[in-house]
Each structure stands twice: as structure tokens, then as C-alpha cells.
RODO-2510 file (C-alpha; in nm, 4 decimals, decimal comma):
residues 487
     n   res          X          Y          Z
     1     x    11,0981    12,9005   -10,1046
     2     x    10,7718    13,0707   -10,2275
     3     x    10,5639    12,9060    -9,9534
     4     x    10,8255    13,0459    -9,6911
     5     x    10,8062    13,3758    -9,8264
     6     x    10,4409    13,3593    -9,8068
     7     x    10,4469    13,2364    -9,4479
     8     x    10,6996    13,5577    -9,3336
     9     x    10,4973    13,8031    -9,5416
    10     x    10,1871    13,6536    -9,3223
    11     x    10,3873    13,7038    -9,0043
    12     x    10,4976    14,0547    -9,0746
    13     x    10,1299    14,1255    -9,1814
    14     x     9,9688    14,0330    -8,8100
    15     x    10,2842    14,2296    -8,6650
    16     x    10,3963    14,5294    -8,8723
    17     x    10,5325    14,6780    -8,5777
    18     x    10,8320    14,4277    -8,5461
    19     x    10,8836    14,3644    -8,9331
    20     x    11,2044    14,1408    -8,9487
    21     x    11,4639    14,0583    -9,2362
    22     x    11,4388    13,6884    -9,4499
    23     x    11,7306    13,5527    -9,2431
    24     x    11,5890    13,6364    -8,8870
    25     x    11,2587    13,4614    -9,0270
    26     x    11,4551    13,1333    -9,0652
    27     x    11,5803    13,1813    -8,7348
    28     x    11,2786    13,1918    -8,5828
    29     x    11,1694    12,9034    -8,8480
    30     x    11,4569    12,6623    -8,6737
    31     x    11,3795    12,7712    -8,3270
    32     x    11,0161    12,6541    -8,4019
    33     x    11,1202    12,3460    -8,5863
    34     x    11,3524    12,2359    -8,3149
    35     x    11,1024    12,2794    -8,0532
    36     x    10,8669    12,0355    -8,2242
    37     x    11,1332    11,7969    -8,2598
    38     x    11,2239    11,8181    -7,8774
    39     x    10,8224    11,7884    -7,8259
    40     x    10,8119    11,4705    -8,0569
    41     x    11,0934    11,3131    -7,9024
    42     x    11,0422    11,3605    -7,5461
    43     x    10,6406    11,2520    -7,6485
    44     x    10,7591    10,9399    -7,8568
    45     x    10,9834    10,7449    -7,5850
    46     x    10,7148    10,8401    -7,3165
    47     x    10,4675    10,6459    -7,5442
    48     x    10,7298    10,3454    -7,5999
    49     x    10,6883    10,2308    -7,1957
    50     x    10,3357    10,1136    -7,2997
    51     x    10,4116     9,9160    -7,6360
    52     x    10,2032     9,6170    -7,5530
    53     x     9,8933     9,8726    -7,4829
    54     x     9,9366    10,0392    -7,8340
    55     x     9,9563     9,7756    -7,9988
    56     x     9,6404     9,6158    -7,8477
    57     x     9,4574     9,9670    -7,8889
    58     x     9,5914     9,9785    -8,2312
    59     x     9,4640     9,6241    -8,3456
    60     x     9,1099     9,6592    -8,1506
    61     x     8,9469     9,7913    -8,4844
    62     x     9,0414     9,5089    -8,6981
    63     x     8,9992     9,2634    -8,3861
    64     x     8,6592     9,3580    -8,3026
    65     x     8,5696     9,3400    -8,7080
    66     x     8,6640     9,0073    -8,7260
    67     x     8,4676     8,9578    -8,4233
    68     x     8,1555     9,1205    -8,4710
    69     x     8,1422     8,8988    -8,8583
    70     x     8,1759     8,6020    -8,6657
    71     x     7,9603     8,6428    -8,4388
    72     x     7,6798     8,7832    -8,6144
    73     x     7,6801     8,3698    -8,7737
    74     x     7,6083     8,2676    -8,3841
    75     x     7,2802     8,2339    -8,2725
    76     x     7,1883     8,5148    -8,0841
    77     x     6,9163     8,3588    -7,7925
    78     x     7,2589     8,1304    -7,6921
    79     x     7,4707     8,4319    -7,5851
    80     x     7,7640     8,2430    -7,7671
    81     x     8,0834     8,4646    -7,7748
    82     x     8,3377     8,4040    -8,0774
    83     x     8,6385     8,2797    -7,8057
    84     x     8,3286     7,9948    -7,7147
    85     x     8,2779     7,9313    -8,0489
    86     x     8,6763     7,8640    -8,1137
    87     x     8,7160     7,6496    -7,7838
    88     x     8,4214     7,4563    -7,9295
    89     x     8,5998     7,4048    -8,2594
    90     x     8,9065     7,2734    -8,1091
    91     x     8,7584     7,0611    -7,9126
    92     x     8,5683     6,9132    -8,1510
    93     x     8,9044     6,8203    -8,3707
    94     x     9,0001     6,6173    -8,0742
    95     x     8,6886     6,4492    -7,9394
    96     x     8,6153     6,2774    -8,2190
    97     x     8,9317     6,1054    -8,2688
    98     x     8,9457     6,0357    -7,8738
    99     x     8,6360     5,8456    -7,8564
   100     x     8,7121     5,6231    -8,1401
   101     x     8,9845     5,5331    -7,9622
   102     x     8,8601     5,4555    -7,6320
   103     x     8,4750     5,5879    -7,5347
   104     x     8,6006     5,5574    -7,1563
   105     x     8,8562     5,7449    -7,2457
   106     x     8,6512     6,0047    -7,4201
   107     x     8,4325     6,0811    -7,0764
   108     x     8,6867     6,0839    -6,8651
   109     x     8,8371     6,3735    -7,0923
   110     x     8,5471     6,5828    -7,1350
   111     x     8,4623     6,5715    -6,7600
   112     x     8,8296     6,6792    -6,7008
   113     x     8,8509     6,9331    -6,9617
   114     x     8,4958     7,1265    -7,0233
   115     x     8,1948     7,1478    -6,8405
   116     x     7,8230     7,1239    -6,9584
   117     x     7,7866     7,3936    -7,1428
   118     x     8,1263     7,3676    -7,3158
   119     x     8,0642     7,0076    -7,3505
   120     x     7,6744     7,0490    -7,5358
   121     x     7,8629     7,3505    -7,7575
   122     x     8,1469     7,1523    -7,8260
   123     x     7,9019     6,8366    -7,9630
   124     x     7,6522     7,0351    -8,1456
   125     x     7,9937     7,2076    -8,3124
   126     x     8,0776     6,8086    -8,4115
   127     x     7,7483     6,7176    -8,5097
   128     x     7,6964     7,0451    -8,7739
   129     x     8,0928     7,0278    -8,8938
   130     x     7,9405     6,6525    -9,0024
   131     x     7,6361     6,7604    -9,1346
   132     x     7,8548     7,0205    -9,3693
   133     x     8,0044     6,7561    -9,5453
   134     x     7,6335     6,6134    -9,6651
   135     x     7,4345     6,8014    -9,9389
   136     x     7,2214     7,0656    -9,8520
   137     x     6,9074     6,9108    -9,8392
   138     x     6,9718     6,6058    -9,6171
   139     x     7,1695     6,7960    -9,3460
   140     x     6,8370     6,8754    -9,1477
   141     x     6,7471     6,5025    -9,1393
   142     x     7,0836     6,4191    -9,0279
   143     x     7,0780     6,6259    -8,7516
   144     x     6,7083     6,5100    -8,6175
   145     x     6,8531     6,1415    -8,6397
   146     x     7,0165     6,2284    -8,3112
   147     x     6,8519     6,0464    -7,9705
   148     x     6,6073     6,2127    -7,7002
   149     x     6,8752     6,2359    -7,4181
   150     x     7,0939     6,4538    -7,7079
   151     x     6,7946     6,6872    -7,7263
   152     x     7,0111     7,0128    -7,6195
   153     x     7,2644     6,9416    -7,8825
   154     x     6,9811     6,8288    -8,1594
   155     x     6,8293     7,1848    -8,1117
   156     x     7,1679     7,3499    -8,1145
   157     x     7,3296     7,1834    -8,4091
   158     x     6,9944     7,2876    -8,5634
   159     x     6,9873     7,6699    -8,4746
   160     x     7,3540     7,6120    -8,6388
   161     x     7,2319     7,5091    -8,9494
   162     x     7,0619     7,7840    -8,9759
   163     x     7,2501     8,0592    -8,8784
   164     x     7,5866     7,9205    -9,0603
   165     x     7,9214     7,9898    -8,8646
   166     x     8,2299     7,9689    -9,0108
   167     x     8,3405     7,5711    -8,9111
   168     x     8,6962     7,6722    -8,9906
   169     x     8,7902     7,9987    -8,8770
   170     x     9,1236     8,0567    -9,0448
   171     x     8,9346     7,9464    -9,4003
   172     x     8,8782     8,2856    -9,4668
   173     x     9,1903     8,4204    -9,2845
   174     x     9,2506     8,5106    -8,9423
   175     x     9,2413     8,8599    -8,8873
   176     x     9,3585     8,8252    -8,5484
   177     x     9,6904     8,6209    -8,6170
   178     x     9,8498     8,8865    -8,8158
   179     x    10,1682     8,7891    -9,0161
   180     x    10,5086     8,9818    -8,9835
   181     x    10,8135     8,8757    -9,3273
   182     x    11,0880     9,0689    -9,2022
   183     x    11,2690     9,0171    -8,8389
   184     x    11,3057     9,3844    -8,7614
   185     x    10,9467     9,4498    -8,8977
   186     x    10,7723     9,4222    -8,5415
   187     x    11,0473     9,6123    -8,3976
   188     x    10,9756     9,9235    -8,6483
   189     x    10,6517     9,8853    -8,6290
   190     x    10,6657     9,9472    -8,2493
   191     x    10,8401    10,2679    -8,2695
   192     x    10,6026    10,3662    -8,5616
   193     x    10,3023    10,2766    -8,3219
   194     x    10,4677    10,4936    -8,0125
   195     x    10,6091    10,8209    -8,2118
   196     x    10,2145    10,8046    -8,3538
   197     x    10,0913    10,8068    -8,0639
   198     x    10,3264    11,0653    -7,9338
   199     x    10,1990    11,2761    -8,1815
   200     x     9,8767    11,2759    -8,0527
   201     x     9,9987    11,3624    -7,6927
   202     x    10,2302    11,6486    -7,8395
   203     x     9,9341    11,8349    -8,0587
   204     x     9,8721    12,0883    -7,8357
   205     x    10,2020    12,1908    -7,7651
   206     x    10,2623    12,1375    -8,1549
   207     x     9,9920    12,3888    -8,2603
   208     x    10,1298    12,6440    -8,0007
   209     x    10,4638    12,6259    -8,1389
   210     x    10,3346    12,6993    -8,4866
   211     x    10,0752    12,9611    -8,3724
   212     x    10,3371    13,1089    -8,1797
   213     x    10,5385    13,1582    -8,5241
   214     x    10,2838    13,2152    -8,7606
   215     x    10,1383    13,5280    -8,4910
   216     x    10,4154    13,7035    -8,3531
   217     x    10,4471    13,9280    -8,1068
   218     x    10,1638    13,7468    -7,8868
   219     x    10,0981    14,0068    -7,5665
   220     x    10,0376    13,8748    -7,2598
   221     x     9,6790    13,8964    -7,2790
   222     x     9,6443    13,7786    -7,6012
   223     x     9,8559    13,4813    -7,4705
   224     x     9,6310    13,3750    -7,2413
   225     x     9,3680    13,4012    -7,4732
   226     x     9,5617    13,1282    -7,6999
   227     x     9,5234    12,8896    -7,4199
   228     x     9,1261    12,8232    -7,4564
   229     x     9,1814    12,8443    -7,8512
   230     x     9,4339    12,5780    -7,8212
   231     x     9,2456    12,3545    -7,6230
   232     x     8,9730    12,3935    -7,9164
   233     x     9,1949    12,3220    -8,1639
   234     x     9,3257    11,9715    -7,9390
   235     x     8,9577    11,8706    -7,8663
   236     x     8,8508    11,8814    -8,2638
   237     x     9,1620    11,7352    -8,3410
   238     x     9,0778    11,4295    -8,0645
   239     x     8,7157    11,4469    -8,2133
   240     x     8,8478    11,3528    -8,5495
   241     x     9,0582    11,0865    -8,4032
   242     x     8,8133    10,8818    -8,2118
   243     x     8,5374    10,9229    -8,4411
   244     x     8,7799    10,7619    -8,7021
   245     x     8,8985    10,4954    -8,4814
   246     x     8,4981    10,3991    -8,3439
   247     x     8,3117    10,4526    -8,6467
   248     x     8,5058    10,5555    -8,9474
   249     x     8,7756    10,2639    -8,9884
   250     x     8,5739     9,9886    -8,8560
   251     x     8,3196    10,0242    -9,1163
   252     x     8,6195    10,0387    -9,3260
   253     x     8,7526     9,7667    -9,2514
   254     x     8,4365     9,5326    -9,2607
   255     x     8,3623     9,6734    -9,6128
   256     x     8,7046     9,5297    -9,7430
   257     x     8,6664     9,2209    -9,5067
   258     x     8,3185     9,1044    -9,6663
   259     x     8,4513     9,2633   -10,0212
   260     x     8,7589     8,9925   -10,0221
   261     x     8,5303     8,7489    -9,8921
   262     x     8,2644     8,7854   -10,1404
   263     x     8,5620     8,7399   -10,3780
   264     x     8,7317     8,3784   -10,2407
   265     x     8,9709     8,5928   -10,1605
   266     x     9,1341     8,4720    -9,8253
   267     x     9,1958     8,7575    -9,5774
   268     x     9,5603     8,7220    -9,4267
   269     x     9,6292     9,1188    -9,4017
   270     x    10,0046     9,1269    -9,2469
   271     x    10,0476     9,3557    -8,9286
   272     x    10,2622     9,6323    -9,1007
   273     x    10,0313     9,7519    -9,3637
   274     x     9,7736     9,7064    -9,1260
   275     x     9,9005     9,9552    -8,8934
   276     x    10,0646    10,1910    -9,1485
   277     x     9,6671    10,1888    -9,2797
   278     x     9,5155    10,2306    -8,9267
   279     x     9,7504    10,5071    -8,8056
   280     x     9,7744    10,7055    -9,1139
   281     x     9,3898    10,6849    -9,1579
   282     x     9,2815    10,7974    -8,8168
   283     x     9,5739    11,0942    -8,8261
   284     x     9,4197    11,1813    -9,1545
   285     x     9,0808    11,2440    -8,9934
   286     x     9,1972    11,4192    -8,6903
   287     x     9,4353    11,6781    -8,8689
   288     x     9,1032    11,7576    -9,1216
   289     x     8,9150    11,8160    -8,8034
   290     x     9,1313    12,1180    -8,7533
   291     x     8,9511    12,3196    -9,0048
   292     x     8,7810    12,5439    -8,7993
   293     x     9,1206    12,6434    -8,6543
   294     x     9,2830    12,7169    -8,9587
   295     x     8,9539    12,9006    -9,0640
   296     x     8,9112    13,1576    -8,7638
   297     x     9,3172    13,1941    -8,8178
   298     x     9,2371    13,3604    -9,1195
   299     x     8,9308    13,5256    -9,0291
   300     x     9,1259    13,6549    -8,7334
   301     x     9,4245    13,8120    -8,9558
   302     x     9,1574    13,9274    -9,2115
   303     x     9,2584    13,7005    -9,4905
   304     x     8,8879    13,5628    -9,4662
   305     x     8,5974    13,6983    -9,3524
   306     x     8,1932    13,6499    -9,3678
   307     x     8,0826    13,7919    -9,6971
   308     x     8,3761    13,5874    -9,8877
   309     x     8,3094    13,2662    -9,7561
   310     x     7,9616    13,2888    -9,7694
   311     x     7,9868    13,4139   -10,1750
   312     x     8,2286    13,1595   -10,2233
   313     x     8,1067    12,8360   -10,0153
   314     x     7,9980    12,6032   -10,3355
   315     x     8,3416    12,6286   -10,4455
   316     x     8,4561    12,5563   -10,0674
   317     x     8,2621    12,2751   -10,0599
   318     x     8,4105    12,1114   -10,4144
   319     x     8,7584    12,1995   -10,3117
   320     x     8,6809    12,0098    -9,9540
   321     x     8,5400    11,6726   -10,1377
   322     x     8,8954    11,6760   -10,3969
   323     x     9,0666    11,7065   -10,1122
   324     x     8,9035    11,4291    -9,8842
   325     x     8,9310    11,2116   -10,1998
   326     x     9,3117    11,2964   -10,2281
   327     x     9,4273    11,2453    -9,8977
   328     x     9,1992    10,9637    -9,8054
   329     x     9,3832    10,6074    -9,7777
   330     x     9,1257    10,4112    -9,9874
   331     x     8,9266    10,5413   -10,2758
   332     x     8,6112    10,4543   -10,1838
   333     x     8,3109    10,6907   -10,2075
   334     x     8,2095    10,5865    -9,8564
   335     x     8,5203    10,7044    -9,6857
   336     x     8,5537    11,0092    -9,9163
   337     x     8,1655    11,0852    -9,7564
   338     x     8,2611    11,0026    -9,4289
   339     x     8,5887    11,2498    -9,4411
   340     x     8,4347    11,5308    -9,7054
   341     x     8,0916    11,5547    -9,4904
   342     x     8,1948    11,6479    -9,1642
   343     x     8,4526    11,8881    -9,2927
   344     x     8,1600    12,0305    -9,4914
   345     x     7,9941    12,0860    -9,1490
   346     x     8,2567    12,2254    -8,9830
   347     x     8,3064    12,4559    -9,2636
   348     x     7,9157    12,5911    -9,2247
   349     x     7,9903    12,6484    -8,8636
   350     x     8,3040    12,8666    -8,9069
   351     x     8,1104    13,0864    -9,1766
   352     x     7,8665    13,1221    -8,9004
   353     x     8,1384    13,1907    -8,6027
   354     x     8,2885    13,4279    -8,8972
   355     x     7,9580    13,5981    -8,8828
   356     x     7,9468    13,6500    -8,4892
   357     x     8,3135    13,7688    -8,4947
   358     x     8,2753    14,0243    -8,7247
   359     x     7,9531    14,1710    -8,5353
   360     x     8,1076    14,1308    -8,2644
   361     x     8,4406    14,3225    -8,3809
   362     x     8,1443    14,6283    -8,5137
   363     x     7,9931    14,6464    -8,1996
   364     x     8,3182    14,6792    -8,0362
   365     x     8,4194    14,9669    -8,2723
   366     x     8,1011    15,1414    -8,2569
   367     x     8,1473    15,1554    -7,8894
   368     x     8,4562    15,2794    -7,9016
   369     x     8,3710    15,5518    -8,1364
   370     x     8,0955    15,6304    -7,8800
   371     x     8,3376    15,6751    -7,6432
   372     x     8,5416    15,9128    -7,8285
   373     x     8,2727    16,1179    -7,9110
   374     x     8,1628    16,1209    -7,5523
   375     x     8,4914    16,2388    -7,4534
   376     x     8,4828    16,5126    -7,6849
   377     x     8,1722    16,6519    -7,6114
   378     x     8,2672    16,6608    -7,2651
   379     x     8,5633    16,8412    -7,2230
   380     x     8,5458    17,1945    -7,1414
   381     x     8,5234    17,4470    -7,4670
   382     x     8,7709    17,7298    -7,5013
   383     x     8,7135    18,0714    -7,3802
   384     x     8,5283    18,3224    -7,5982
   385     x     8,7941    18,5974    -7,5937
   386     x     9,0310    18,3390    -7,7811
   387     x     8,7500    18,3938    -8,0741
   388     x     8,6157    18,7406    -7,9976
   389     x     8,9395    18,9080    -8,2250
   390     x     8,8945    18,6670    -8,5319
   391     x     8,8701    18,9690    -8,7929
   392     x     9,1288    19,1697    -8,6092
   393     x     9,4049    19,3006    -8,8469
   394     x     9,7009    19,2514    -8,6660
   395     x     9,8822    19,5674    -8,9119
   396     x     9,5807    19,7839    -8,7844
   397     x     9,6687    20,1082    -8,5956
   398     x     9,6062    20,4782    -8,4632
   399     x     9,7654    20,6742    -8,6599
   400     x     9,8245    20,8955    -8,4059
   401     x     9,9453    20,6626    -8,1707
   402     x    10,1683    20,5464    -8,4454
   403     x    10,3105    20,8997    -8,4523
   404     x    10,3377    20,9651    -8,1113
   405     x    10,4926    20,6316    -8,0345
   406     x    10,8247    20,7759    -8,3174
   407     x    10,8294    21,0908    -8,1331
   408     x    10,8778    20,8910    -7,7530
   409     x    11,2372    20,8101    -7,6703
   410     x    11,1327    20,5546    -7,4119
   411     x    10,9273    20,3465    -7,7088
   412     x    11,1171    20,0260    -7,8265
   413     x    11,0581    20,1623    -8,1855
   414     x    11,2444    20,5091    -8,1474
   415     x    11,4733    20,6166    -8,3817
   416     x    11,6680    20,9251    -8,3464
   417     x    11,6158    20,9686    -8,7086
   418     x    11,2356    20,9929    -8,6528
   419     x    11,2610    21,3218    -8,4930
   420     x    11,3339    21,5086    -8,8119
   421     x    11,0396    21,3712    -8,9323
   422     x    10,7521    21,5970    -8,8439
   423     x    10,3915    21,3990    -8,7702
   424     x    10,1738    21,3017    -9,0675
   425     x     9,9026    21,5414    -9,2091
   426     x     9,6029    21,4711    -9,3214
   427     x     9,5727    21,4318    -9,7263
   428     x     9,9695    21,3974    -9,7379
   429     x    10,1332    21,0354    -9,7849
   430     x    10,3719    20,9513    -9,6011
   431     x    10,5566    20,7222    -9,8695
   432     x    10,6560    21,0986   -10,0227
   433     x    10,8536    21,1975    -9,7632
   434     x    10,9770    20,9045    -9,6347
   435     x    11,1438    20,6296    -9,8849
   436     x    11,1641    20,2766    -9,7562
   437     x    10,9050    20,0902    -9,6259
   438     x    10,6423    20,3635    -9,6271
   439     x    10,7704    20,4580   -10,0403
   440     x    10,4350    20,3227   -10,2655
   441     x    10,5364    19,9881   -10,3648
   442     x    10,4075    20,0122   -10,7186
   443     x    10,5334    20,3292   -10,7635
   444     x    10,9090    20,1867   -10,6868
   445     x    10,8562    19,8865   -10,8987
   446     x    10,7538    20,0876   -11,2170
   447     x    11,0310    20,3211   -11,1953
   448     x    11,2770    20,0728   -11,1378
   449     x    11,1113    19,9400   -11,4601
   450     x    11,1846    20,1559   -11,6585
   451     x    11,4929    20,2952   -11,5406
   452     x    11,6256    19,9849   -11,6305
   453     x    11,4703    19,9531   -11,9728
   454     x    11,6190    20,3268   -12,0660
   455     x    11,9588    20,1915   -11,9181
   456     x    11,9864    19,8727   -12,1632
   457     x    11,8124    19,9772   -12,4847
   458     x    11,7647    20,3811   -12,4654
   459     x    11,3739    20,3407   -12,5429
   460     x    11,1167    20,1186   -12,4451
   461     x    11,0083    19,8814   -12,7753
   462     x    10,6299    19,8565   -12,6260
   463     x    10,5731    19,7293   -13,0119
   464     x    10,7511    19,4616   -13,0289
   465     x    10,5922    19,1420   -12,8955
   466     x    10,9307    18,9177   -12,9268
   467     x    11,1097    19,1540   -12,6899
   468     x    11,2442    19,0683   -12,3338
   469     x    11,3284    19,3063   -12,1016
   470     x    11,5414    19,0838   -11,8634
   471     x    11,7667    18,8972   -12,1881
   472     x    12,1025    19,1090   -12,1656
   473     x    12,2100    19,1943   -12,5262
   474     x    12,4957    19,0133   -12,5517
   475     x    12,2518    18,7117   -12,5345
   476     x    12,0352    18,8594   -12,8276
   477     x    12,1988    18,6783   -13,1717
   478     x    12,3031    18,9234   -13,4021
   479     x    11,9863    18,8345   -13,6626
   480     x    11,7903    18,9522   -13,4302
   481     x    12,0144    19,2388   -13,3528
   482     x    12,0204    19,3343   -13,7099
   483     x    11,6425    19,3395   -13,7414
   484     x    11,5883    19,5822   -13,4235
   485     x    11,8589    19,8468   -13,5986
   486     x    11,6528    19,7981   -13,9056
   487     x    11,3029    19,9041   -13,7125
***
């Protein structure tokens, strides 16, 4: 609940304008949710027509491991491949037997079954199997005790001895033949292998969807602009993805190959945890690819921005490696590297993209406010008689027009009143013959004064300091009373 409230105070952040309730949040929470299932689903039984090429691109890595270990024992001037190497082998169990049986025999079937080259591989294979079985030192002479006309396989059971391939294949376990205990195992593992996979097709649409609800109220502009940012977001994720699947897990897998080997521990991996390792590996790497979008998120909404993550990117950089080393499948330090590393990178490139953004965003603004201020110098000013009557009084006035304007009966002013009012002289005031709003206002107020101070206590008590004019006396309390009678 207090991640969900964090999410919805996000969303009403990057769109104050349409700030919604908790309730319509969840809404929009299961309208996003069931879109991604729909995505999934649709994704998933697309990806289930072409099982059998999953599975084959799924077991590659731990095919071509197996492969490259074997034949890296080969001799490389003899361009022998590993599926030459295990024909050789088999034939080699049944020649042997074949011609002590019958040496007719035994030509007949290796002129009907192999050809030269097959033939010389599979005899040289015989010969050095043989020479296994002696001690170490008197395998070379063995091997040289072979005739002239057996030249080619003398020099090749040699170069053998030398180089040291595997003369049983499945000793060490066969990483190709993988094992499955349960009867609905391969089944699961199928569906596992195709809803995976339709993962991987569905990311794009998958980020969109949760864009689209984390940053509301997209316009239509701004949606477009989501497109190219999505198609970021898909490549980096892809990035992540094949670089795990080329490089990361087959190194991987070749480290605990040779470490199991170096052990005497046979390698018979079975095909469930095999996958489950594979798929949630390479998932791993392509979801921590997606830094940078989750970055530039941030930066966009101003959670981040340059100066932070630039203050703060030591402590970036540990939280990145306890992270790689808590999500990674194996707890090796040379997968951590290979996970924490390039996340490290991508982190030094968003703090520089969060650098061009924000100039980018000033330069913006500073034209803008450029524009503004061009606009304002260039509209027209107002005209100077709107300023030429700033220290007008609006109460100033003739006198005498004043007067005159009493005396007119056409004037909107005239009062029949005013005409037994005779026009002012000069020295006399006009507030002495003519009470009301021409009276002298602090005259009226002081008379008032003390009109009303005669009225309530018959004399004015300018001694006393404790007395209030406006506190009627039935409010004084009779102490009080009793004291002024005294004075």
C-alpha cells in the first residue's frame, strides 16, 4: 500500500491538472494491469507455434559450451568438428569387435559405412583409446609401432596424444542429452520457454502501458514523442538480452563446466534448471539495461537531475554493485562484474544526457523569456495625456464656478435650498453658515465631545487618568463610584 501511494502521488505530481481520488487510481491501476495481461497472453501462445525453435535457441549456449571444450582437445590443422569426433568414437566401439570376428567382414563394413577420411579418423580414434589404457610413458612408442602404409593414422593418433580428447564423451556428462524426472516437466517447461519469450516480444507495448500510467495525461504531441523513447527503452532492453545470451552466460556456463570438472564432478545438468537458469539470467540482464529509461523518467519529472547525481554518483555506483550481486543468479564475482559494470556505464551516460537536458531545458527558457520581453518592448506605449494629470486633485475647484454652478437651475447639483444661500466672501468660511458637509469637522467632533461628557458626568474629570468617557455609569462598580463622590 505505501508503494501504491507513492506511485499515485508520482502521477498526480507530472499532472496536477487532473488530480484524481485513491479509488480512480486503482482503476486506472487494473486497466493497466489487464492490458499487460492481454499483451502477455496474446504474446505467449504466438511464441508456442515455434516450440521446437525455442527450445533449440534456448539450449545453443550450453550446446555450443560443451562444444567449444571439446573441441578445443581436437587438433586444430585437422579441421575436426566435435559431431566427427563422436562418429569416430562409435565407430571405433564397433570395428574392433567386427574384425576379430571376421577381417573380410571388417572391410566390407567400413567401405559400406565411412569413407577415407572417416575411416583414417575412426582408426587413429582406436589406436589412441588403446594407447590410454598403457602408462604414460610408453603410449608414444605404442603408437610409432604402427606400419608405413598406416602412416596417416600413426601421425594422427599421435597429434591425439598430444592434444588429449575426451575418449568417452559422456565421462564427464553430456551436456547435450539433458535429463527430464517428471512426465509433465518438458511440457511446463515449454510453456515457460514460450511465455519468456513472449515477454520479450511484448516489452515495448509493456513499457507503454506502464509509461502511459505512471505519466498521465500524455498530449498528442507528447505521445508521439513516447514512440522514439520507447523504441530506446526496447533496443537497451534487447542489448541486455543478447549480450547476456552471446557473451555473458556462455562464459558462465564454461566457468561452472570446467569448475565441476576440475572437481570429478560429472556434469549431467537436467533441462529444467537449465532453462529456469538461462531464461531468468538473460531477463535479468535485459531488464538492468533499462536504467537509462528509468533514469531520464526521473530526470524528466524532476525527481533527479544533474547536480544530484553527479554529487551523489559514488553512492550510485555501490548501490548498483549490491544490487547486481542480489539479483544475479550465481554469486560469482565475475557475473556480478559483468552485470554491475555496464550498468555503471550506463549510469555515467544518463548523468551526462541529464546534463544536456537540463541546458537544453535553460536555453529553451531563456528564449522564451526573450520573447516575452521582445513582445513587451514592442507594443505600442500609452498616450501621454493618460499621465499628463497624475497630481491632479480630483476635489480641486473654482470657487467661483463652484458658486455659480448652486445658483444655476439647469446644473445637476441645484438645490432650491441653495438660493437662500448668498455666494461665499472672501475671509468668511463657509462651514459657519452652512452646517453639514461644509461645518469644520474638528470643530463638530469636539463639541460633540464634550456635550456628551457634560451630559453623563456634569464636568469633565481631565485629572483622572482611570476615567473613560464612553463606559456608561451603570457599568462603573460602585467602589469606584464611591471614590469619584469622594474626589
Amino acid at each position: 500500500m505505501f508503494f501504491l501511494n507513492k506511485i499515485f502521488k508520482l502521477r498526480d505530481k507530472t499532472n496536477p491538472e487532473e488530480e484524481k481520488p485513491f479509488l480512480e487510481h486503482l482503476e486506472d491501476l487494473r486497466i493497466m494491469v489487464t492490458r499487460i495481461v492481454l499483451t502477455l497472453v496474446i504474446a505467449t501462445l504466438a511464441c508456442f507455434v515455434y516450440k521446437d525453435e525455442l527450445m533449440s535457441l534456448i539450449r545453443r549456449p550450453v550446446e555450443q559450451v560443451w562444444v567449444d571444450r571439446h573441441e578445443a582437445t581436437l587438433p586444430q590443422d585437422e579441421e575436426i568438428s566435435l559431431d566427427d569426433w563422436e562418429r569416430a568414437l562409435t565407430l571405433s566401439d564397433v570395428s574392433a569387435p567386427l574384425a576379430q570376428y571376421d577381417a573380410a567382414l571388417a572391410e566390407a563394413w567400413w567401405k559400406e559405412a565411412t569413407n577415407d577420411r572417416t575411416r583414417r579418423l575412426a582408426e587413429a580414434a582406436t589406436i589412441y583409446r588403446a594407447a590410454q589404457k598403457l602408462p604414460e610413458e610408453a603410449r608414444a612408442n605404442f603408437i610409432k609401432r604402427l606400419p608405413d602404409e598406416k602412416m596417416s593414422v600413426r601421425d594422427l593418433a599421435l597429434k591425439f596424444l598430444v592434444t588429449k580428447p575426451a575418449d568417452n564423451l559422456n565421462a564427464e556428462g553430456n551436456l547435450r542429452l539433458m535429463s527430464s524426472l517428471k512426465p509433465t516437466e518438458t511440457f511446463m517447461l515449454t510453456m515457460k520457454l514460450a511465455f519468456f519469450a513472449g515477454l520479450v516480444v511484448s516489452f515495448p507495448f509493456i513499457l507503454f502501458f506502464v509509461l502511459q500510467f505512471v505519466i498521465p495525461g500524455l498530449k498528442d504531441n507528447e505521445r508521439r514523442a513516447l514512440w522514439p523513447a520507447l523504441l530506446i527503452g526496447f533496443g537497451l532492453f534487447l542489448g541486455g538480452v543478447l549480450f547476456a545470451y552471446f557473451h555473458v552466460l556462455p562464459n558462465v556456463l564454461t566457468f561452472f563446466y570446467e569448475w565441476g570438472k576440475s572437481m570429478g564432478i560429472s556434469n549431467d545438468w537436467r533441462i529444467g534448471y537449465y532453462i529456469s537458469f538461462a531464461t531468468t539470467f538473460v531477463l535479468i540482464f535485459g531488464l538492468a539495461f533499462e536504467l537509462p529509461v528509468v533514469v531520464m523518467t526521473l530526470v524528466k519529472i524532476g525527481i533527479l537531475s544533474f547536480s544530484m547525481m553527479r554529487e551523489t554518483r559514488l553512492y550510485a555506483i555501490l548501490a548498483i554493485f549490491v544490487i547486481a550481486a542480489l539479483i544475479t543468479p550465481t554469486p560469482d564475482a565475475l557475473t556480478l562484474s559483468l552485470l554491475a559494470v555496464p550498468m555503471v556505464i550506463l549510469y555515467e551516460i544518463c548523468i551526462w544526457l541529464s546534463y544536456f537536458h537540463e541546458k537544453k531545458v535553460a536555453r529553451l527558457e531563456a528564449a522564451e523569456e526573450a520573447e516575452r520581453m521582445a513582445r513587451l518592448l514592442s507594443s505600442p506605449a500609452p498616450d501621454d495625456h493618460d499621465h499628463d494629470h497624475d497630481d491632479h486633485d480630483p476635489y480641486a475647484h473654482d470657487p467661483a464656478d463652484h458658486d455659480s454652478a448652486y445658483f444655476d437651475p439647469d446644473h445637476p447639483h441645484y438645490h432650491p435650498d441653495h438660493e437662500q444661500m448668498g455666494p461665499a466672501d472672501d475671509g468668511h468660511d463657509d462651514h459657519l453658515d452652512y452646517p453639514g458637509e461644509h461645518q469644520d469637522p474638528d470643530e463638530g467632533q469636539a463639541g460633540e465631545s464634550d456635550e456628551v461628557l457634560e451630559e453623563s458626568s456634569g464636568q469633565v474629570p481631565d485629572d483622572d487618568p482611570d476615567y473613560d468617557p464612553l463606559l456608561p455609569d451603570e457599568d462603573i462598580p460602585e467602589e469606584e463610584r464611591d471614590r469619584r463622590d469622594q474626589d
